[in-house]
Every structure is written in C-alpha cells, then in structure tokens.
N, C-alpha and C positions, 0 to 999 in steps of 0.2 A: 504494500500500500504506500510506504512511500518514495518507492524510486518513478510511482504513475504521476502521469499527467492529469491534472480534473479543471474544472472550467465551473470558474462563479462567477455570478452576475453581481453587477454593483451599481447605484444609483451615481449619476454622473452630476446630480444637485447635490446632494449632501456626501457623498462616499460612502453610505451604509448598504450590506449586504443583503441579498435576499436571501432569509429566511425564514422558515414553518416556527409558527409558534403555538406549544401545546399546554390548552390549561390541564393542570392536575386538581385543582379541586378549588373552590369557590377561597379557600383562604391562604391559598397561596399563589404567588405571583405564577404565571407563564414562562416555560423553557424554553429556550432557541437553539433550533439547528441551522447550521449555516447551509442550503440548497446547494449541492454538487451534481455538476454534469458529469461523465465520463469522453463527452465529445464536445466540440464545437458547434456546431449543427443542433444538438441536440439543447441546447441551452438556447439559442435562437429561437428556436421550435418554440419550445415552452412558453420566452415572451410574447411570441407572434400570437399563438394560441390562447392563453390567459390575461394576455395584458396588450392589446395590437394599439391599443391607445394613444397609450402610454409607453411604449417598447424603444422609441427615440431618446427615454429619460435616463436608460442603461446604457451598462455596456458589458461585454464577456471579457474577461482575464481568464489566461491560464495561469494555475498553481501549482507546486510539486506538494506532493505528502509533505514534506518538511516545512517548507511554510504554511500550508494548511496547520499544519498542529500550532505553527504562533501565530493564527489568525482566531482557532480556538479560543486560544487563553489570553489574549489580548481585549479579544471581543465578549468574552464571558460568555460562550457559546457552551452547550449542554454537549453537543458532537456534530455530528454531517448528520443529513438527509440527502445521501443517494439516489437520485433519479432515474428508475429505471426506464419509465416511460415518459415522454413527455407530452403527450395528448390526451391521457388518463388524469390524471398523472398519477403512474406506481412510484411511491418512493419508499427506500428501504432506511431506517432510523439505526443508525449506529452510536453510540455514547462512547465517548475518547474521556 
C-alpha cells in the first residue's frame, strides 16, 4: 500500500479534501475518511457524476502511501475510503 499510486481530490477554494463523513451516534462528533481513487479517471468520474456542478471547484492530485499517511495525521482523518466504484459509489472504509 505504500509504494501505490492513489488520486485525491481537493477543493481549489479552500485546499480541503474530499471526504465521507460518518456519524456514530447523536453525541459524538462525525469521523473522516479522506476519499481515495486508485486511478485518475476514476476520481474525474466521481466528480462528473456526483458533483458536475461544481466539478471546476476541484482538482485530482496524485499521492504515494507515504504521504497519504501524513495527510492522515495532519488532517485528523479516521483512515481512507477506497473507491471502488465511482458511479455507485462502492467505497471500501479502511482505518490507518
């Protein structure tokens, strides 16, 4: 996992990244996974499809595993949410 290539998307107004945020229960705050592509294309997809709006307000970066993990703990992200599909979207939830 970390010598791969992944592709996040990041707001080009503020620099914040796209991600899933899940409540766990009415008294505690909301967790964040930071949204991972595995392709380029595939990160495109997703905005076109969910957000065609708004899709000019992003952009895709690639990341290696290794700066993924300091974008983690920087950002106080819970782990990744893997994209396996992006017209579904299947995402698979990993905790780092």
């Amino acid at each position: 996992m970390l010598s791969q290539i992944y592709y996040i998307v990041r707001s080009k107004v503020d620099g914040k990244y796209l991600v899933a945020r899940i409540n766990k229960g009415e008294d505690e705050r909301p967790v964040s996974y930071l949204l991972v592509f595995p392709e380029n294309f595939e990160a495109l997809s997703y905005l076109n499809t969910h957000s065609s709006d708004v899709s000019d307000r992003f952009i895709v970066e690639s990341t290696s595993g290794n700066q993924l993990k300091a974008i983690l703990q920087r950002w106080d992200f819970q782990g990744i949410g893997l994209v396996k599909d992006p017209l579904i979207p299947r995402i698979e939830f990993l905790s780092m």
